[in-house]
C-alpha positions, 0 to 999 in steps of 0.5 A, a space after each residue: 979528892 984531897 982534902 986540900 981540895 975539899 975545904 974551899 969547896 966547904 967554905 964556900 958552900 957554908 958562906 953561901 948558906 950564911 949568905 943565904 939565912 942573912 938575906 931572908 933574915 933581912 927579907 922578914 925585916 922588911 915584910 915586918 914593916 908591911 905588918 907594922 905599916 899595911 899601906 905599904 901593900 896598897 901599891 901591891 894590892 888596891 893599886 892593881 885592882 883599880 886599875 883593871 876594874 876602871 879600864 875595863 869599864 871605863 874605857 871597856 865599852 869605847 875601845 874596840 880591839 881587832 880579834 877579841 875584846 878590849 877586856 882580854 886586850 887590856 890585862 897583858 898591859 896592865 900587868 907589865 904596867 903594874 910590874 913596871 911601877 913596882 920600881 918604886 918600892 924597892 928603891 923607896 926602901 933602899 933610898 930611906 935605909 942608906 940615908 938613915 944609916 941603918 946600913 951601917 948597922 948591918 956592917 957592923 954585924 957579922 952578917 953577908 954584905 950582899 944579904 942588904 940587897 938580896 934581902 930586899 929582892 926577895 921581899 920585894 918579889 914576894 910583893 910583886 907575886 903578890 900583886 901579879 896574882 891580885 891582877 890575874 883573879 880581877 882579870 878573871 873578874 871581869 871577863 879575862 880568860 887564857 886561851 892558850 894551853 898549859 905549856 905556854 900559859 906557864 910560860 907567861 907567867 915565867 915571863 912576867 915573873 922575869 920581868 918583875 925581877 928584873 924591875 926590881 933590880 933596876 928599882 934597886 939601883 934606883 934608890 942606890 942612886 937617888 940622893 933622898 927617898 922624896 927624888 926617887 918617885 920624882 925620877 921614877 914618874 918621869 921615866 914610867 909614864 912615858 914608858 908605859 903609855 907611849 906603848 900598847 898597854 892600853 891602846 893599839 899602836 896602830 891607832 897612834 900618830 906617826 912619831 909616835 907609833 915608832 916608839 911604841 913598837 920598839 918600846 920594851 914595854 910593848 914588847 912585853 904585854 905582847 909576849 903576854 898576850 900572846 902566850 895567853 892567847 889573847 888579841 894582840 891587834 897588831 898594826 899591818 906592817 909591825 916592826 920586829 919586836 911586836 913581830 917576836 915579842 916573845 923573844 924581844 921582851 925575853 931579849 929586853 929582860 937579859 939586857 936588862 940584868 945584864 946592865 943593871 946587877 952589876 951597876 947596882 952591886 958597884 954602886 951599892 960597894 961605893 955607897 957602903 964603903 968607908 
């Protein structure tokens, strides 16, 4: 190989590297500010737990699930709930860091560009691992097992993983998009809630009104508690005549995720090169 050749190929290896040490430079940043602030983790933390200890008890007793318990039944919804609302952080973050000009201190740095938002995902994954093994121990607390074996249980948690990134980066451009920090949980309960209930997260489509019942089975987020359900092993309590997502909510939910990514990264990357621009 010439040398002519070589030297792109060093460069860019050594910009990547340099990419690489700005974005978890930037990802200790933010998780500094968890250490200076800890109520930054109640959502990643306090959050989740309440949510599987109320449902579980409150609703445990009232819901009955065809083929196993509704306890089993309710943690596959509560964890892409919970995964769901993680949105918020990341585009809180992004939306305070743009409106108080700590970006353009980073320009001014001879840092990566894209270090800002990488370093953020990573703290930001960091948290929702967090909180996805906070749910899992309640889970297990309450009577949750997985039921299936190892190959498809690690395959769930591939998929939630998934689905947290790919949260996140919709998070993010969430917050590139939003005007003040305050607007973006304003946007983000008006788009989670009905996402989120109008769905089989907690209750069975099957035992919702016509209208309804349509929008939870082609609803993404149903499609992805079912993917978890099912490759834990838990009840799903499909309806009799499901439509094809609750059908094959494996390959819907990992379907919803690549469209999802594919969509949002590069709206995120352009609208954060207009927003850093000048």
């Amino acid at each position: 190989m010439s040398s002519a050749t070589a030297a792109p190929t060093t460069s860019l290896a050594t910009r990547l590297r340099w990419g690489l040490s700005d974005s978890l430079v930037l990802a200790r940043r933010n998780l500094a500010h968890v250490r200076q602030i800890p109520e930054k983790l109640l959502d990643a933390t306090v959050q989740p737990l309440m949510f599987v200890l109320l449902f579980a008890y409150v609703f445990g007793g009232a819901i009955h699930v065809a083929g196993g318990g509704y306890r089993e039944y309710l943690l596959g919804g509560i964890l892409v709930q919970t995964l769901t609302f993680g949105i918020i952080g990341p585009a809180t973050s992004i939306a305070t860091d743009l409106t108080e000009g700590i970006v353009d201190r980073f320009r001014s740095l001879p840092m990566s560009r894209s270090a800002f938002l990488l370093g953020h995902l990573i703290s930001d994954l960091a948290a929702a691992l967090l909180a996805l093994a906070i749910m899992i121990l309640s889970g297990l607390i309450v009577g949750w097992r997985i039921h299936s074996d190892f190959p498809h249980a690690l395959a769930g948690f591939g998929l939630l993983t998934l689905f947290a990134f790919a949260m996140l980066w919709l998070g993010m451009l969430l917050g590139l998009i939003a005007r003040t920090p305050d607007a973006v949980t304003g946007v983000a309960f008006i788009v989670i809630f009905p996402l989120t209930f109008i769905a089989n997260t907690f209750v069975p489509v099957g035992g919702l009104p016509a209208g309804l019942r349509e929008v939870a089975e082609y609803n993404p987020m149903s499609a992805a508690a079912a993917a978890t359900r099912t490759l834990f092993g838990n009840p799903t309590a499909l309806p009799a005549h499901p439509a094809w997502p609750l059908q094959h909510p494996v390959a819907s939910a990992l379907g919803w995720c690549a469209l999802t990514l594919l969509v949002v990264v590069p709206l995120a990357v352009r609208r954060y090169r207009v927003r850093t621009s000048g």
